[in-house]
N, C-alpha and C positions, 0 to 999 in steps of 0.2 A: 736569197741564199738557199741553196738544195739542201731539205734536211737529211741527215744520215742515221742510219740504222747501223749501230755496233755491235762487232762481232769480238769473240775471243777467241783465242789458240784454242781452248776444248772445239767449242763450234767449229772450229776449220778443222781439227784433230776428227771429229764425231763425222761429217761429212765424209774425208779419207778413207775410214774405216766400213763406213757404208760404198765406199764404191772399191771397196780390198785392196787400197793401195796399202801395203803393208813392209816389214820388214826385207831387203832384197829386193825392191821393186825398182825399176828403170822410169824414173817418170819427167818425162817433158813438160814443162811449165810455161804457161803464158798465164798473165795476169792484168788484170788493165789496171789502171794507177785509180781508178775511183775505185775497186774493189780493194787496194790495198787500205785507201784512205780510210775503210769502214771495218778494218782490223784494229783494233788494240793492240797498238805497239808497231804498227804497219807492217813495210814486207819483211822486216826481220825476224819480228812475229810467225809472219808465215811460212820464212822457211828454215826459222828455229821448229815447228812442229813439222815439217815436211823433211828435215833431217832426223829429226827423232824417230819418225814415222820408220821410214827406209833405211838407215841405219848406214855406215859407211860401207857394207857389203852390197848396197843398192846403189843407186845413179843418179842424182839430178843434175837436169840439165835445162838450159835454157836459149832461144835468141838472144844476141848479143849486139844487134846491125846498127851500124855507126853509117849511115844514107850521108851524111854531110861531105865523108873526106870521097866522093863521089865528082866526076871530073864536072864541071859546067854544064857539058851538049846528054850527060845524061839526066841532068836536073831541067831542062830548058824549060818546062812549065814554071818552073821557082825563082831559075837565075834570069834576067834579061842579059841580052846578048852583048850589051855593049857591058856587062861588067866580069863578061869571062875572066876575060884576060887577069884580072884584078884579084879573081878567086882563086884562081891557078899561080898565081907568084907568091900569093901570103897564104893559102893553103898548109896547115901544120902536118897532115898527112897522118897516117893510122898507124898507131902506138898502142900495141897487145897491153900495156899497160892503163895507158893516161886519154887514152880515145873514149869519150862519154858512148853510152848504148843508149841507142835512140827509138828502140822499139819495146815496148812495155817497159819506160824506162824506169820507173821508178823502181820496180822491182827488180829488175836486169843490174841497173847501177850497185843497187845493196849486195845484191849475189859478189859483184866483181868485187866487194869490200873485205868478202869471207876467206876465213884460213884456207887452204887448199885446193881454189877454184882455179880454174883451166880454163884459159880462151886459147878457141883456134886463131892462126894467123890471116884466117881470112879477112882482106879490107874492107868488106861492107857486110858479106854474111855473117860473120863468127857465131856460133855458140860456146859456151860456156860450159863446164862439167865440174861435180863434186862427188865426191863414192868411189867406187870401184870402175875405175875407166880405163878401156881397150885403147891401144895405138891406135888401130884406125879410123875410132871416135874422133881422134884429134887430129885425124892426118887428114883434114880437108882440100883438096887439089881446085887450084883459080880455075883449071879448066875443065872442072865437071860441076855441073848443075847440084845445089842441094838433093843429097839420094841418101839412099838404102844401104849404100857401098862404107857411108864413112860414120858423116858427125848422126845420121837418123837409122845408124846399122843396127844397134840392140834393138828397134821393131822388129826385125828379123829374125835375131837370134835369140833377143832373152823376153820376148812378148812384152814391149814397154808401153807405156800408156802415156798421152796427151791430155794433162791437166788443164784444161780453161777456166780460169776464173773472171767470170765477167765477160768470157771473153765469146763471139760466136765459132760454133764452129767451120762458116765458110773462110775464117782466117786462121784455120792451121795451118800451121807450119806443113804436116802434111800433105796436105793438097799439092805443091809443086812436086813433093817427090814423087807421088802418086801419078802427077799426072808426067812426070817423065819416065817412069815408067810404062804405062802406056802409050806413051807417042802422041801424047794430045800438045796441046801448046803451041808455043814457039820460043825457040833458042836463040838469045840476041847476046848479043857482045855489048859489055861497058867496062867501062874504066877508071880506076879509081888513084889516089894517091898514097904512099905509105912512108913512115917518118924514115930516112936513110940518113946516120947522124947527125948534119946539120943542115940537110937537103934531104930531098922527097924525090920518090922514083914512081914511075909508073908504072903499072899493075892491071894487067886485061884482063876478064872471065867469063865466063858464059854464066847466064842467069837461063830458068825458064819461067815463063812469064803464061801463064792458063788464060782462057777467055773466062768471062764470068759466067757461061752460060754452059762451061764447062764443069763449074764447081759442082753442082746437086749430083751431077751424074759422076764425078768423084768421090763424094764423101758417101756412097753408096759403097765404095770398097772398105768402110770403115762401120766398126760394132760403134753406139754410141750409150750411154748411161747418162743420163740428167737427175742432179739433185739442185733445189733451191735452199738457200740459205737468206734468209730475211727478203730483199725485194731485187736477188742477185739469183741470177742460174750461172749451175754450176755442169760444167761437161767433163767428161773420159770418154776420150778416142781411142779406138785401138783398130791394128788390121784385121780383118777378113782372112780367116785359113786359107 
């Protein structure tokens, strides 16, 4: 069994404060579920100090991606072929409510728990918001790729920052917008399911998908800060003027 080193809300509080996230800050969170597990009190802990921190006049925001209600031929490495069909007729389809978050979930699910959080209606990317949030934070469109435009707009406008806990930074959330903004990648089409009252409808969108060899040369348009906390590094991303 992995032994774990424990942390407390000051400790996660004391870190914050050394990288300025502070009152009115925009901050995007990713968390991995073993850095929660080594919090006292887990994610709620953490983002009991990470609202305290920011204050309702600030932002947090999170991924929220539900990969399951995702049609078959985009899972084919996961689904075998002959159980498409199977997937597709008992499929419950994606519910801004009751659709579990499957990416940093541990942390993502607790957020979706809190008074006043906001998920977008997207069917596999959603984010999530709490604080002070803009319409077009939440006006995420199926057919534009994760950008600068909507749910990752306060990088632009209110200088927000990309919390990693645990997490590396070649899986921010940033990287796809970044790289659609520069025309690096590729633009594919998938498809997903979404709950339509007691049937499911279908839902197309564009994703952009970066090469891996594209990332280092991405995250080059990003400031970065590292703090460690016990046997965990800790990151803030932010953009490049």
């Amino acid at each position: 069994m992995e032994n774990h080193e424990y942390f407390t809300k000051e400790d996660v509080k004391e870190v914050l404060i050394k990288m300025d996230i502070q009152n009115g800050s925009h901050v995007c969170v990713q968390c991995s579920d073993r850095f929660c597990s080594q919090v006292i009190g887990g994610a709620q802990a953490i983002l009991d100090v990470l609202m305290e921190q920011i204050g309702e006049g600030g932002c947090l925001f999170m991924p929220t991606f539900s990969y399951s209600v995702l049609d078959p031929a985009c899972r084919k490495d996961e689904i075998p072929l002959e159980e498409w069909k199977k997937v597709r007729d008992y499929q419950l389809g994606y519910d801004v409510r009751l659709t579990n978050a499957e990416s940093y979930g541990t942390i993502a699910n607790q957020f979706l728990k809190n008074e006043g959080v906001i998920r977008t209606s997207h069917p596999v990317y959603s984010f999530s918001f709490w604080g002070f949030v803009q319409e077009k934070m939440i006006g995420q469109k199926n057919n534009y790729p994760i950008s600068f435009s909507s749910v990752l707009s306060s990088f632009a406008q209110e200088h927000a920052v990309n919390l990693l806990l645990g997490v590396d930074p070649k899986n921010s959330v940033l990287i796809p917008a970044i790289a659609k903004t520069l025309n690096l990648g590729v633009t594919k089409v998938q498809r997903a399911y979404v709950k339509k009252g007691k049937s499911n409808s279908v839902r197309t969108f564009l994703v952009m998908k970066e090469e891996a060899k594209e990332v280092p040369e991405i995250l080059k348009y990003c400031h970065q800060k590292r703090e460690v906390l016990g046997n965990e590094s800790i990151y803030l991303l932010y953009l490049n003027e």
